[in-house]
DOTI-997146 format. One line per field, with one value per residue (C-alpha): residue number from 0; x, y, z; residue in one letter. Coordinates in pm, whole numbers, plus 50000, padded with zeros to 5 digits. Layout:
residues N
i = c(NUM_...)
east = c(X_...)
north = c(Y_...)
up = c(Z_...)
aa = c(A_...)
END
This chain:
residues 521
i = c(0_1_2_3_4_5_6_7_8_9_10_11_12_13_14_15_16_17_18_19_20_21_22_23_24_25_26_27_28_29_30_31_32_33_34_35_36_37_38_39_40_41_42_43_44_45_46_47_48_49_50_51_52_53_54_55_56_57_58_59_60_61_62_63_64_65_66_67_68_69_70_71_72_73_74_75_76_77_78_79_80_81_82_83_84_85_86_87_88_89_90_91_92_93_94_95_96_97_98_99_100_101_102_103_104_105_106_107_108_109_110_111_112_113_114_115_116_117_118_119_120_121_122_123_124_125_126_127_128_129_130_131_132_133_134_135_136_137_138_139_140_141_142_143_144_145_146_147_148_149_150_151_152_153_154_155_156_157_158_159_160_161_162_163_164_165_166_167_168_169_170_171_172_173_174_175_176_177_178_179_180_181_182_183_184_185_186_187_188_189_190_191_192_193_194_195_196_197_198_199_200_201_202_203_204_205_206_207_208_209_210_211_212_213_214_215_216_217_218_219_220_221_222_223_224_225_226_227_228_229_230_231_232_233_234_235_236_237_238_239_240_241_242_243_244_245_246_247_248_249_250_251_252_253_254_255_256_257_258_259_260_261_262_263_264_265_266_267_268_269_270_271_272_273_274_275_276_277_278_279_280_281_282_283_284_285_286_287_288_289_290_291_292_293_294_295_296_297_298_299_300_301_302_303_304_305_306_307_308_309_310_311_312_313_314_315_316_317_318_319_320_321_322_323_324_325_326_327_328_329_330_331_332_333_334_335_336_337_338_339_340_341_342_343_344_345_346_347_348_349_350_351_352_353_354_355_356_357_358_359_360_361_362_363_364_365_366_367_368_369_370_371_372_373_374_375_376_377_378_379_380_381_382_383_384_385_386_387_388_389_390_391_392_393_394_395_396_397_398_399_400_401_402_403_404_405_406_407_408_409_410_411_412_413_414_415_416_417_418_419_420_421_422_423_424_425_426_427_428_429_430_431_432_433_434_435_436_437_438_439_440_441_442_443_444_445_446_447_448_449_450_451_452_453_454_455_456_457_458_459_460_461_462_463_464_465_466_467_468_469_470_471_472_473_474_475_476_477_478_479_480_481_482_483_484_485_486_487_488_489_490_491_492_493_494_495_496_497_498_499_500_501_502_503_504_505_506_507_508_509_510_511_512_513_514_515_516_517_518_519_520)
east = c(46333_46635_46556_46328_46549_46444_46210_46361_46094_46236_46579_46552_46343_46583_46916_46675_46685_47025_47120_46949_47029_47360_47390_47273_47503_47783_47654_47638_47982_48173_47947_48062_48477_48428_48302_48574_48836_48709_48681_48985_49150_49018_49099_49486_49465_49347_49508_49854_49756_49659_49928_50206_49985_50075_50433_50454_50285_50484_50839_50712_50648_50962_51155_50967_51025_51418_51409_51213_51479_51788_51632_51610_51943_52096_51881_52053_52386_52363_52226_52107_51777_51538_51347_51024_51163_51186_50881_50713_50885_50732_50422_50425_50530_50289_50204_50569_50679_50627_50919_51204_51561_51928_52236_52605_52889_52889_52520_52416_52047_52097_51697_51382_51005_50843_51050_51049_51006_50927_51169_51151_51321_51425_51304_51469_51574_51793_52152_52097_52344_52201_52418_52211_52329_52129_52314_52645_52560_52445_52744_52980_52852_52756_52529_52143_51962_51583_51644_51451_51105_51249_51119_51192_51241_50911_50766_50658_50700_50974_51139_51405_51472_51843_52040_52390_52428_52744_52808_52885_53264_53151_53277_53006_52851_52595_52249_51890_51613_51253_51086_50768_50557_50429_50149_50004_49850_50071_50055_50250_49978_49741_49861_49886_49540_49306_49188_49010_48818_48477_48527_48713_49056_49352_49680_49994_50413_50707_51035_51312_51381_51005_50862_50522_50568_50199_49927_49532_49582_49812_49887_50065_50312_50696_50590_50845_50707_51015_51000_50620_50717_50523_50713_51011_50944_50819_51162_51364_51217_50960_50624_50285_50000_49910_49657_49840_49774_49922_50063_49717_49607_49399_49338_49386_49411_49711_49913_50298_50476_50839_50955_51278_51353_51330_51345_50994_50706_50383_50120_49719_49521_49176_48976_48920_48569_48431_48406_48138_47863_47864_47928_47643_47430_47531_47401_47065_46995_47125_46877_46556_46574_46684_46401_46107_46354_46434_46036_46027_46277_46188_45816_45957_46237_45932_45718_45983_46107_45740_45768_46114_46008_45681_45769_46073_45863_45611_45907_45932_45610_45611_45932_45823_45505_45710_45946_45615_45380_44928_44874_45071_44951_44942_45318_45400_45165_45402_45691_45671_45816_46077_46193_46211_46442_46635_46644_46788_47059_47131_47187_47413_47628_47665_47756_48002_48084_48146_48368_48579_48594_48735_48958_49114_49160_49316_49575_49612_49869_49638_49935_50100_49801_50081_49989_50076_50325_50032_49969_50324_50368_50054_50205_50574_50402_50222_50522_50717_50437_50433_50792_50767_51123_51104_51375_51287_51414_51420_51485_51490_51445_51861_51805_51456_51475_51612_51357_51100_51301_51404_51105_50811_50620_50352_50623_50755_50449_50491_50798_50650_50418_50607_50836_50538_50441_50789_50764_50491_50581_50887_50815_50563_50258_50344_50550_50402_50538_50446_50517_50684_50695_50761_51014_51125_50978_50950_50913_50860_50951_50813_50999_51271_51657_51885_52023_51657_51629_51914_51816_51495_51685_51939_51674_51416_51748_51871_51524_51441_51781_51682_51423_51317_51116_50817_51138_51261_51532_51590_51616_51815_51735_51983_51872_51906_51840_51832_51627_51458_51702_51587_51719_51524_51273_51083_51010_51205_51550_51464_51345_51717_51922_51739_51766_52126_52228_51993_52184_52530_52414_52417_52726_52875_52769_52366_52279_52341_52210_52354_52304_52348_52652_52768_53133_53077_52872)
north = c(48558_48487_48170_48037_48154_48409_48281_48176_48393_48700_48624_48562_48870_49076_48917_48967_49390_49367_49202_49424_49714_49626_49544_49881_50080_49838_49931_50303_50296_50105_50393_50677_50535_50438_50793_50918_50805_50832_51237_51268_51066_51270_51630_51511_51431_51708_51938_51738_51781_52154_52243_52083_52238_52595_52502_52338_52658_52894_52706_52710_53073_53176_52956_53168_53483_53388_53265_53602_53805_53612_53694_54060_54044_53901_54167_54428_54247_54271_54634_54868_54969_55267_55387_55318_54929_54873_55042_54825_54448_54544_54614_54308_54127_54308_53983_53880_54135_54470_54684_54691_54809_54811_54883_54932_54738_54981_54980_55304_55266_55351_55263_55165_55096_55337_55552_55654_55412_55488_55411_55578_55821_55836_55771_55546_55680_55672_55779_55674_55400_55098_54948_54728_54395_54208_54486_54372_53997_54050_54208_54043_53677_53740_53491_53456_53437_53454_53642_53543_53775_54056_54442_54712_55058_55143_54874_54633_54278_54211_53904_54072_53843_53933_53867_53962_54123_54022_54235_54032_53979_53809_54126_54167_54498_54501_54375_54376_54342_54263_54321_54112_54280_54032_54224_54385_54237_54004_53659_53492_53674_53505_53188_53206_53322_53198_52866_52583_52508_52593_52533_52649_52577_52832_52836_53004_53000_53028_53088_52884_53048_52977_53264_53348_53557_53478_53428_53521_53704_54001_54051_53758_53818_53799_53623_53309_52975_52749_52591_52379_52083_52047_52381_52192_51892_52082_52299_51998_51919_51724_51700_51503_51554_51489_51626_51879_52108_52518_52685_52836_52479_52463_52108_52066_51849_51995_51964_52061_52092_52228_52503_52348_52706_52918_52687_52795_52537_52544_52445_52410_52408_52255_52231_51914_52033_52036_51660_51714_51809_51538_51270_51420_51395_51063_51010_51113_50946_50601_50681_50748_50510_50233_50309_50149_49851_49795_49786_49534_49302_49366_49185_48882_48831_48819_48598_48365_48379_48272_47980_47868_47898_47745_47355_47442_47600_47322_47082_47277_47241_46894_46847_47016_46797_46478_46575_46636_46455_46492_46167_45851_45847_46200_46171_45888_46003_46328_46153_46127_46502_46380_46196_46471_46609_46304_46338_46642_46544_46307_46536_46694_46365_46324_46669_46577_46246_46444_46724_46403_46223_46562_46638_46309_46356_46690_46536_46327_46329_46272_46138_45914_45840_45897_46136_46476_46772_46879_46558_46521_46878_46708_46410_46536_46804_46567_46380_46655_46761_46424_46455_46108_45949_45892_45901_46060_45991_46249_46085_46223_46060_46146_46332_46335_46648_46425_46165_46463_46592_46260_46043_46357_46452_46173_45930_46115_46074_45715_45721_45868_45629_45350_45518_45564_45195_45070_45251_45115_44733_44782_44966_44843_44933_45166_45357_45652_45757_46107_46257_46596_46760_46735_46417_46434_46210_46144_45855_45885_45606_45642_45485_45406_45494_45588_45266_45106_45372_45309_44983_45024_45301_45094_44835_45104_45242_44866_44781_45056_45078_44668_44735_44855_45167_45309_45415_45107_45094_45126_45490_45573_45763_45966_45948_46165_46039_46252_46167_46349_46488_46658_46964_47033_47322_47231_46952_47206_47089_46775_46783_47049_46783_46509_46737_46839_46460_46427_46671_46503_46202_46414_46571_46232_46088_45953_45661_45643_45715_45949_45945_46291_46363_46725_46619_46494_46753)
up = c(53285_53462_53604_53306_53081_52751_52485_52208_52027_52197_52135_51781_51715_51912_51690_51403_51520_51595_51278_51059_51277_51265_50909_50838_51029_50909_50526_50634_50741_50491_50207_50427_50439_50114_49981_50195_50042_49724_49750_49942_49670_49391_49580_49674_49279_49149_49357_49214_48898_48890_49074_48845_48613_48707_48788_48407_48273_48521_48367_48034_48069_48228_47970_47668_47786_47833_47518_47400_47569_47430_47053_47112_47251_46912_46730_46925_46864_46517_46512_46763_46777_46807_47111_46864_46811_47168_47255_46983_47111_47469_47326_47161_47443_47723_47850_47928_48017_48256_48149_47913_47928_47807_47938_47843_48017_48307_48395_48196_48075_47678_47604_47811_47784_47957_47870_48238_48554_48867_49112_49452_49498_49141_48798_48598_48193_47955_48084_48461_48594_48765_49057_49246_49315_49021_48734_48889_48870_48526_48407_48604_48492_48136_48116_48073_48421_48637_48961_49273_49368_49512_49613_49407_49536_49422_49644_49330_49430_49123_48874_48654_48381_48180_47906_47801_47459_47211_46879_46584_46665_46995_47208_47519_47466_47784_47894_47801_48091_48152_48478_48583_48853_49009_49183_48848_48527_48346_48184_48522_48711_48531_48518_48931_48980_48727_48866_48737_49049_49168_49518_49793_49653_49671_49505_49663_49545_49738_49590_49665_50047_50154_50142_49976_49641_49549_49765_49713_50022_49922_50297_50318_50021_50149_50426_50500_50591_50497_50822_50733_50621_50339_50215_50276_50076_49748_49762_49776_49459_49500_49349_49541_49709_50105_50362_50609_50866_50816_51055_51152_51257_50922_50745_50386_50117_49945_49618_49564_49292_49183_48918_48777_48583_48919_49182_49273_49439_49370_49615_49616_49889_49931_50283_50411_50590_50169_50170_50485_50337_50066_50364_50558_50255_50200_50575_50500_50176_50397_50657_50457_50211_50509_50716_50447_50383_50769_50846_50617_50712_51057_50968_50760_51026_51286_51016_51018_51365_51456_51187_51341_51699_51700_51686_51928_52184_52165_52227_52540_52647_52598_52734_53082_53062_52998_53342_53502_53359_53462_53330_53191_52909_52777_52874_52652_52405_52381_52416_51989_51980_52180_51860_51686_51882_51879_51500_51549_51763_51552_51275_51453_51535_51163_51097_51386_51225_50879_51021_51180_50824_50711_50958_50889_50516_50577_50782_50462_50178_49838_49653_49848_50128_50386_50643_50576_50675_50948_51100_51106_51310_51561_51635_51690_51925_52124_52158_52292_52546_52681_52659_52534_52402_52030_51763_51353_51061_50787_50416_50048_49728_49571_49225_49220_49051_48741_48740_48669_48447_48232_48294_48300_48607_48597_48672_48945_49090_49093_49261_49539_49568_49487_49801_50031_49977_50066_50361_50499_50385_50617_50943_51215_51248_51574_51352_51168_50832_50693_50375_50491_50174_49790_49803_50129_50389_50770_51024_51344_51560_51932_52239_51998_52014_51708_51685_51623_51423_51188_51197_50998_50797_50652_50556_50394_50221_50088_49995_49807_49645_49541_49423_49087_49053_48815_48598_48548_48761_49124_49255_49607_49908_50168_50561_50840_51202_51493_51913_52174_52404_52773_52706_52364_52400_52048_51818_51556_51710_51672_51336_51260_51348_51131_50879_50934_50925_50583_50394_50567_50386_50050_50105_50181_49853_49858_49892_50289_50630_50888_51275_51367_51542_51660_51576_51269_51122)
aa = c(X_X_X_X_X_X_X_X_X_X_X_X_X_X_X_X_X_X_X_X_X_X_X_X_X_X_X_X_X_X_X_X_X_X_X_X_X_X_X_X_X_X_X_X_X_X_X_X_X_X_X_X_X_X_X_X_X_X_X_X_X_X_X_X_X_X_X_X_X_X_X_X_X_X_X_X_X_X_X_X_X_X_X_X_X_X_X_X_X_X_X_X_X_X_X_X_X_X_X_X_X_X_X_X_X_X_X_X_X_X_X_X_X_X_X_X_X_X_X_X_X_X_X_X_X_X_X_X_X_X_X_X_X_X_X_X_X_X_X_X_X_X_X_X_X_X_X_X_X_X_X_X_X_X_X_X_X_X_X_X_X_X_X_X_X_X_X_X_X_X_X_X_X_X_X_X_X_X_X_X_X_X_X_X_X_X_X_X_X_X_X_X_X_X_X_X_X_X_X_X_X_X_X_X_X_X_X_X_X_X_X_X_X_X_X_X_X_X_X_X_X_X_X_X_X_X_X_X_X_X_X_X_X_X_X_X_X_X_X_X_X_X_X_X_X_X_X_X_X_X_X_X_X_X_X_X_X_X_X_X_X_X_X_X_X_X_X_X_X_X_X_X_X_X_X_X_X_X_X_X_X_X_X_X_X_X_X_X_X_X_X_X_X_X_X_X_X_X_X_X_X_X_X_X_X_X_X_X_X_X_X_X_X_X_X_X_X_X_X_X_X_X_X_X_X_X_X_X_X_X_X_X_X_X_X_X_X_X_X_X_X_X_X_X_X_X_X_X_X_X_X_X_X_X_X_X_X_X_X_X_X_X_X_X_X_X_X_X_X_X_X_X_X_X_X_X_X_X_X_X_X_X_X_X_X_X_X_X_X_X_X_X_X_X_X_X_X_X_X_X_X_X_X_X_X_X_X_X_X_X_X_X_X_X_X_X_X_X_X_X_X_X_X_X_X_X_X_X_X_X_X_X_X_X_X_X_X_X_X_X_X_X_X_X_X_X_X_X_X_X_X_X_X_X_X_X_X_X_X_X_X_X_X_X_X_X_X_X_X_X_X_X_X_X_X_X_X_X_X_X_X_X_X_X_X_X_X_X_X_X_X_X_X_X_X_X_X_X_X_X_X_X_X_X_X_X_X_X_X_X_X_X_X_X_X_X_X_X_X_X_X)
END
């Protein structure tokens, strides 16, 4: 095979395989990415969602029961009530809250509901003075407030929730509280545990240290994880979703959100390994309902391989025949297939001959007929590899911008025109004249100084500026000239300097042409 070469009948059938082998897998793997994305996309987003969710229904909870608290405060402002009236408002308010109680200005409990708590190693009632920390803040501050998840003496992981109480003339008279356990039955419970998923999704909150004050896992309540970064990012205040890995080396699609009323965040967990099955599934479904489909490609790729391959290999038959021929005339009798493949090659040399024809008009302005910016950035390239002398001169039609907008566009496309002709009426033909772009032009001028070059500058600029254009009147042009020099490492400094003396010529008034000069500019 080596020295004969492989059949083109083998080699087509086997690009045939590979093609359709390859188109499959290619198919396979732009459904699988594609199904990837799509239901890691809609778990980041629905983890987002639920978990702003619960931290929009956790703040709109807390806010309520504030609120709740701040009217029974005003009702005991006005008049105090009965152990029966607050044992009715927490009853009526089971789902807010756990407990009820209020206090004087020293701390003294004057009512609660239960009437007794349990608070190891004593039991909170009416008469008993409170002097933890949060009383103090309360009635040192005087103001309404939601205390960070802390443990009571009876172990129950707590919120206290507080509001001062002011008698009609203003005068602050003490305190009323509500206690949410957040281990036992109440609406915030709820809120944190009932969730709208049926998969393996999870919802946990941190308060605003980091550290877990509900988790589906009671174990892991008060434990800290401020230092994950993900923790970090939903306590700055932040809200998203993002695929992370705990602390346990777990991946997850998660979503965060923040509890502006506690300071709280909010995060759902989902893990990544539930997308598998689907993807695997996917895999399967690709694979048995290719495998029909690829059989049958397979046989019209090898129906048609047969069809394309049968002329050609009879070509090389006749081909080895015609080197070494049995007789004369069988050889010039199957010389005729040799035509053919002259035909052929023929085809190709017009294909060849087309791709020329459009190579050409590509390096072809279709307004002007000037050659364009690219066969512009050719030539001056080929110049510089040669390192072949050659001066260029950069020129721009002076308010052009006016004749477009005075005279329309249409006539500004005659100007060019008009331009390009005038152009080539006065250089030679050895130099090449480009349109460079919009109404700025080039010439490049090969073996030629500046001074030759100024030379046929000054007469393009007179000329033109003699003669009258498609608006009726003559329009002028400002040049910049600029050579070769050793010491240039691309055509671009060449073409700078052109340019630098162009714009010299505008600054100096239009209308002239500028040799550059590091001096003078």
């Amino acid at each position: 095979m080596y020295k004969k070469g492989v059949r083109l009948k083998v080699a087509l059938s086997l690009l045939a395989v590979f093609t359709v082998f390859s188109t499959t897998m290619i198919h396979w793997y732009l459904t699988n990415q594609a199904l990837k994305n799509i239901l890691t996309e809609n778990h980041l987003e629905n983890n987002y969602r639920y978990a702003k969710k619960v931290a929009l229904s956790t703040n709109g909870f807390l806010y309520n029961m504030q609120q709740n608290l701040g009217t029974l405060a005003r009702i005991i402002g006005k008049e105090p009530i009965s152990q029966t009236k607050l044992d009715e408002w927490l009853a009526a308010n089971r789902g807010y809250y756990n407990s009820l109680y209020t206090t004087d200005t020293g701390g003294v409990i004057q009512l609660i509901s239960p009437l007794e708590i349990q608070e190891s190693p004593n039991i909170l009632k009416p008469g008993m003075k409170i002097t933890d920390p949060l009383m103090k803040q309360a009635l040192t501050n005087k103001k309404p407030f939601i205390s960070d998840p802390y443990f009571a003496q009876s172990g129950n992981l707590e919120v206290l929730v507080s509001h001062p109480i002011f008698d009609n003339s203003g005068n602050f008279i003490g305190v009323v509280n509500g206690t949410i356990y957040l281990q036992q039955d109440n609406s915030l419970k709820r809120i944190l545990h009932e969730h709208d998923f049926l998969d393996e999704s999870s919802v946990f909150v941190v308060d605003r240290t980091g550290r877990i004050i509900y988790h589906p896992n009671s174990k892991r309540i008060n434990e800290s994880i401020a230092n994950h970064p993900l923790v970090q990012t939903v306590l700055q205040g932040k809200s998203g979703a993002k695929q992370t890995i705990t602390n346990q080396g777990n991946k997850y699609f998660a979503g965060y959100a923040y509890v502006e009323q506690t300071g709280w965040g909010v995060i759902t967990l989902t893990p990544t390994s539930v997308i598998d099955k689907p993807l695997q599934d996917l895999t399967n479904k690709i694979i048995f309902q290719s495998l029909p489909m690829l059989l049958a490609v397979l046989l019209i790729a090898s129906f048609f391989t047969n069809h394309i391959t049968k002329p050609i290999n009879k070509l090389a038959r006749f081909s080895e025949e015609a080197i070494f021929p049995k007789t004369n005339g069988q050889s010039i009798h199957r010389m005729e297939i040799k035509s053919y493949i002259y035909e052929v090659k023929q085809l190709y040399q017009h294909i060849q001959q087309h791709f020329q024809m459009l190579n050409r008009q590509i390096q072809q302005d279709g307004l002007t007929g000037l050659a364009n910016r690219r066969a512009f950035d050719l030539e001056i390239q080929k110049y510089f590899n040669h390192k072949t002398p050659f001066s260029l001169i950069m020129l721009d039609i002076d308010r052009f911008k006016q004749v477009n907008d005075v005279h329309g566009h249409l006539v500004g496309d005659d100007v060019l025109r008009f331009l390009a002709q005038i152009m080539m009426n006065t250089t030679r033909e050895e130099d090449l004249c480009y349109r460079y772009g919009g109404e700025e032009f080039a010439i490049l001028l090969k073996e030629k100084d500046e001074k030759d070059a100024y030379a046929l500058a000054e007469r393009l600029r007179t000329t033109i500026s003699q003669t009258p254009s498609p608006t009726g009147e003559p329009i002028t042009i400002s040049l910049g000239i600029s050579s070769y020099q050793k010491d240039d490492e691309a055509p671009e400094m060449v073409i700078k300097r052109a340019d630098a003396a162009l714009y010299q010529s505008k600054n100096d008034g239009r209308n002239r042409t500028t040799i550059y000069d590091v001096d003078l500019l």
